[in-house]
C-alpha positions in Angstrom: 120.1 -67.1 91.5 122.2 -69.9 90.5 125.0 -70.6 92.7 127.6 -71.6 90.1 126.9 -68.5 88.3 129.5 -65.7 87.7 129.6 -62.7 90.2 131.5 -59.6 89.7 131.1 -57.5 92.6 133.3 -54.2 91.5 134.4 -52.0 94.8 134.6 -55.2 96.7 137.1 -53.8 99.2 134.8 -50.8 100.2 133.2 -51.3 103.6 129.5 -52.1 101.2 131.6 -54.2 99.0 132.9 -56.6 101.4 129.8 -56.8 103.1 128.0 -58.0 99.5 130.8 -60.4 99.7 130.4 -62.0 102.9 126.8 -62.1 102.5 127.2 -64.1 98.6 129.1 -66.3 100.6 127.3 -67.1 103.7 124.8 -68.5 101.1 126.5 -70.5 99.2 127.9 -68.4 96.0 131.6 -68.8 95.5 131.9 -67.9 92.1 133.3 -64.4 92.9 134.6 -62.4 90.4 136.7 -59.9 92.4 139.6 -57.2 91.1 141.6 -54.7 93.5 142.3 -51.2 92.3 145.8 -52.5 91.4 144.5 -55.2 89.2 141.8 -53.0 87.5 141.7 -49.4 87.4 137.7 -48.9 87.0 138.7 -45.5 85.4 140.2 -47.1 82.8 138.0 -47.8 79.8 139.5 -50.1 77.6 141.4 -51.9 81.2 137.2 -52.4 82.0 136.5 -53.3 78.6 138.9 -55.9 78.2 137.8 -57.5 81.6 134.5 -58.1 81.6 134.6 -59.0 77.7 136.9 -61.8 78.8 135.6 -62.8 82.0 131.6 -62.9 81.0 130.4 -62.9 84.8 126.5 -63.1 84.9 125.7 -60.9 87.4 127.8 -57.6 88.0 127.2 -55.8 90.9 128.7 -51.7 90.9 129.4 -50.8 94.7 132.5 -49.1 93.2 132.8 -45.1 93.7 134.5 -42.1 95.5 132.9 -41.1 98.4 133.1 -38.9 101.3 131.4 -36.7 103.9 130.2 -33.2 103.4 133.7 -31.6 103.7 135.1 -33.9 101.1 132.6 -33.4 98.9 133.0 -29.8 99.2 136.9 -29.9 98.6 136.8 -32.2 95.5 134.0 -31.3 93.5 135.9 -32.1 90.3 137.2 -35.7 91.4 133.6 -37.0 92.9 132.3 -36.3 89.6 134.8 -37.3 86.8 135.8 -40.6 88.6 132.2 -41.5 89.4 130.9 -40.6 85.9 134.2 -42.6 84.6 133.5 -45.8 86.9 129.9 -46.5 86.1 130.2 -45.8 82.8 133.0 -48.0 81.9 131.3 -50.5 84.2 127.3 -50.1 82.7 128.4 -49.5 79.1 130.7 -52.8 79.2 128.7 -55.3 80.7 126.1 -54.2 77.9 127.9 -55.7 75.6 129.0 -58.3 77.5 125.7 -59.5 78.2 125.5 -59.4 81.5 122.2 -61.6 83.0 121.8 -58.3 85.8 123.4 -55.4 86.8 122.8 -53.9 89.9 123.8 -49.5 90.6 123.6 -48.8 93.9 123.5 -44.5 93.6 122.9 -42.6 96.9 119.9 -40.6 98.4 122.1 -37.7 98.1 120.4 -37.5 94.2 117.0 -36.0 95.6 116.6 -32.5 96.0 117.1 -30.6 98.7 114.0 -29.1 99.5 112.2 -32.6 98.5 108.9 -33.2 100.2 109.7 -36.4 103.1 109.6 -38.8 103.2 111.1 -38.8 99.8 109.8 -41.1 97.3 111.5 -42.7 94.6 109.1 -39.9 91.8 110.4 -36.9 93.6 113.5 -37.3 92.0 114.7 -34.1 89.5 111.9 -31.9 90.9 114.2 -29.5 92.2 118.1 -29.0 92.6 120.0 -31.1 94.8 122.1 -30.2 97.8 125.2 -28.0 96.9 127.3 -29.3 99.4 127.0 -33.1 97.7 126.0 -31.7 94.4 128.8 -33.5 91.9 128.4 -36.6 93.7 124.4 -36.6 93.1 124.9 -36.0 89.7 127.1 -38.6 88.6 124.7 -41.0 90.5 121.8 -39.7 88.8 123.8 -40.1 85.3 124.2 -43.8 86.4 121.7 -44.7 87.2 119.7 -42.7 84.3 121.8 -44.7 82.0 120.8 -48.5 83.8 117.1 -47.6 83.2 117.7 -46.3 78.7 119.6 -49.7 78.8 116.9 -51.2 80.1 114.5 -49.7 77.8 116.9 -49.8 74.8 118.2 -53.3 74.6 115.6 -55.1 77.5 118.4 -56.2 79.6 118.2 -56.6 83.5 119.9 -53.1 84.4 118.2 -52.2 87.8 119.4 -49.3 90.5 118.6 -49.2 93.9 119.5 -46.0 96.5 120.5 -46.7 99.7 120.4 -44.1 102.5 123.5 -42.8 104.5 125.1 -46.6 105.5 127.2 -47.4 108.4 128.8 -50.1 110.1 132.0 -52.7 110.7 135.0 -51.6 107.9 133.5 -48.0 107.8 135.8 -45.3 106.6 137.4 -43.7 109.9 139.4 -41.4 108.7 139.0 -37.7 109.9 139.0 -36.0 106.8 137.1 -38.2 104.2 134.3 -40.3 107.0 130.8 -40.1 107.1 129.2 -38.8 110.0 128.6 -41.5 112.5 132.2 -43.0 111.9 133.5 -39.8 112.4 131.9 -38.7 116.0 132.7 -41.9 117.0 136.3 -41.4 116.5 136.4 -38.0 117.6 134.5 -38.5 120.8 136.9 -41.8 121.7 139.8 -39.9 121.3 138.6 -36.8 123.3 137.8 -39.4 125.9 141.3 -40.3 126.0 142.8 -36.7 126.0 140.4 -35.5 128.8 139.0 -32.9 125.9 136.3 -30.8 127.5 134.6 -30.1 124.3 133.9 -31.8 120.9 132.8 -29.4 118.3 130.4 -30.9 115.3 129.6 -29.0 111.6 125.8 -27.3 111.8 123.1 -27.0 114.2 122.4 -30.4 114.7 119.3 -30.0 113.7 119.2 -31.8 110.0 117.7 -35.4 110.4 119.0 -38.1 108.8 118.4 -42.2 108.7 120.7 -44.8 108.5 121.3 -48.5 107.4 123.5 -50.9 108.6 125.7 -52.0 105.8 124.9 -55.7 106.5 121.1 -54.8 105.6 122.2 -53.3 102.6 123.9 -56.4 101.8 120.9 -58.3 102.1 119.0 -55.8 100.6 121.4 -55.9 97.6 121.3 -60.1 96.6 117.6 -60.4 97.5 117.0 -57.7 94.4 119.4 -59.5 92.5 116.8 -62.6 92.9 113.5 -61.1 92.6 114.0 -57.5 91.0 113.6 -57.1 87.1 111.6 -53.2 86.7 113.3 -50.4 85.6 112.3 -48.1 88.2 114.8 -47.8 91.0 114.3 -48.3 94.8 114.8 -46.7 97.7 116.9 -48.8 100.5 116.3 -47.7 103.7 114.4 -47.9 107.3 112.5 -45.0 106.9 113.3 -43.8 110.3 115.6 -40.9 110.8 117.2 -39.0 113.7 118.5 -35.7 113.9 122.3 -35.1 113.9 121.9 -33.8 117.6 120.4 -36.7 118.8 122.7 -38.8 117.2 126.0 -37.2 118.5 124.0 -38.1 121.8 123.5 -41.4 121.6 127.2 -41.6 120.6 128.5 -39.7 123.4 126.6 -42.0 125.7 127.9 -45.2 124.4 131.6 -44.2 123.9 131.3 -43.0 127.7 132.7 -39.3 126.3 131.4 -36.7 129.6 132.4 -33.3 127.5 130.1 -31.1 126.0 128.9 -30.9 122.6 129.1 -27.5 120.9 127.5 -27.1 117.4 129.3 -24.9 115.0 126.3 -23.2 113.1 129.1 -21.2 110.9 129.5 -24.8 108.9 127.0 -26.4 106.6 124.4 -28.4 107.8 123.9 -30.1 104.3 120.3 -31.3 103.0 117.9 -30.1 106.0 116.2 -33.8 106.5 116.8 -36.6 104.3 114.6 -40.0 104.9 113.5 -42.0 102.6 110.0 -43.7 102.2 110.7 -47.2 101.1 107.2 -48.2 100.8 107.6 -49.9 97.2 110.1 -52.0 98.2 108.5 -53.3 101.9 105.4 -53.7 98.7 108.2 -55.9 97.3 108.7 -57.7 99.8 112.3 -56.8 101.6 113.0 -54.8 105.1 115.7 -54.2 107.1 116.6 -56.1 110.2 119.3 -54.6 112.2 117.6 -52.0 114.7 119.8 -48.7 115.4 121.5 -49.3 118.9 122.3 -52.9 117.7 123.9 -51.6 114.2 126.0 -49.0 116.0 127.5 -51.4 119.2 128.5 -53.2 116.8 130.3 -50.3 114.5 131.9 -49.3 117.8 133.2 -52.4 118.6 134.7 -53.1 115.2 136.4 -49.3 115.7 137.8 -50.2 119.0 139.0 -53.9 117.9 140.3 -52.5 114.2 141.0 -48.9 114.6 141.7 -47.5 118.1 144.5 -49.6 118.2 146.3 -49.7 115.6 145.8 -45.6 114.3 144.4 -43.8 117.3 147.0 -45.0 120.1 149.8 -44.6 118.0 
């Protein structure tokens, strides 16, 4: 890509966002195009309209949605899919007509089904329903990035998706009622650590399986398709290793130094029974990841206790 070229990156302050960011400008693009939610509500159609119209950027890159963990998905079915189907549309639709070079979806492997053969491959999506715990959100993702490929088709312009599996890492979402999984034992564990808890319970059995990428790979993954990617077809973004949930809250337990037991609550939902994905086509393509699992997560845990435990936890 050119350097001097326009960049609009669109959820830039998301933990995937800012990662796209730092990675742009690590090497050498500092053209950023970059809006808060207080400057542009991505809701907003005509707000959208009016932006990119005006600003032209070349490249637009949509890292911009609601998202949660299984209990917020299952609270706010309504929201995940209304403001999800309202952001990428206003965002796809738009840079259409602003004739934008390449724009990049980033959906979610949440949009294959839930009894999909694994490791899933990028054809086995739509062969079945997805999971109903996640539903809304996979189907706005879908939508979007069903709409990137007819544009693609319809008008020949450079509107490519990629799916990323679950992501993690430094600016992760710690909250305890909106976080992903691995932010969310870490937190819960560190503070039962502190309170001398002699139990942490977790949702499910602990037996679904699921794989993970640091967010930094994704950001790598993200500009190198920007460079080389130009087929409708989406990708799958990924390691293709996965890890069940149990082992997982183990590995976690043993780093945060947490000595209480785990107890698995199979009352709650275990959500989609094994999700990895096979990202054969795009090692074909030539991209893999390059942060290895225990790396990715000293370093998530490091960023919580530098950015987090202080200021939310001890207080």
């Amino acid at each position: 890509m050119d350097r001097r070229a326009k960049i609009y990156v669109a959820g830039h302050t998301g933990m995937v966002g800012g990662a796209i960011v730092r990675r742009l400008r690590r090497d050498g693009y500092e053209n950023l195009l970059l809006a808060t939610r207080a400057e542009l509500d991505l809701t907003d159609q005509r707000s959208v309209r009016d932006f990119l119209l005006s600003e032209r950027p070349r490249y637009v890159i949509d890292c911009a949605a609601r998202v949660g963990g299984i209990k917020a998905n299952m609270s706010y079915p309504a929201e995940f899919l209304y403001e999800n189907l309202q952001i990428q549309n206003n965002l796809i639709w738009w840079a259409k007509d602003g004739g934008v070079e390449t724009f990049l979806f980033l959906g979610s492997s949440c949009i294959y089904p839930r009894e999909c053969p694994q490791p899933m491959r990028e054809e086995y999506l739509m062969e079945g329903k997805p999971e109903p715990t996640n539903e809304a959100y996979a189907y706005a993702k879908i939508a979007g990035m069903k709409l990137c490929e007819y544009i693609h088709d319809e008008f020949g312009m450079n509107f490519i998706s990629c799916m990323p599996t679950n992501i993690y890492g430094e600016e992760d979402n710690f909250d305890p009622e909106t976080s992903h999984v691995i932010p969310a034992l870490l937190r819960r564990m560190y503070e039962a650590k502190l309170v001398g808890a002699p139990e942490v319970v977790i949702w499910g059995t602990g037996e679904s399986r699921r794989e993970f990428l640091h967010v930094d790979d994704l950001a790598d993954a993200v500009v190198w398709l920007l460079g080389h990617y130009r087929h409708k077809q989406f990708l799958n973004v990924g390691t293709g290793q996965d890890v069940s949930i149990r082992e997982l809250a183990e590995r976690i337990r043993s780093r945060v130094g947490y000595e209480g037991r785990l107890v698995f609550d199979a009352t709650k939902p275990d959500g989609m029974p094994r999700k990895a994905l096979d990202v054969s086509a795009l090692h074909a393509a030539g991209w893999h990841h390059q942060i290895g699992f225990e790396e990715g997560l000293e370093r998530t845990y490091e960023w919580f206790l530098a950015n987090v435990a202080r200021a939310a936890v001890l207080t």
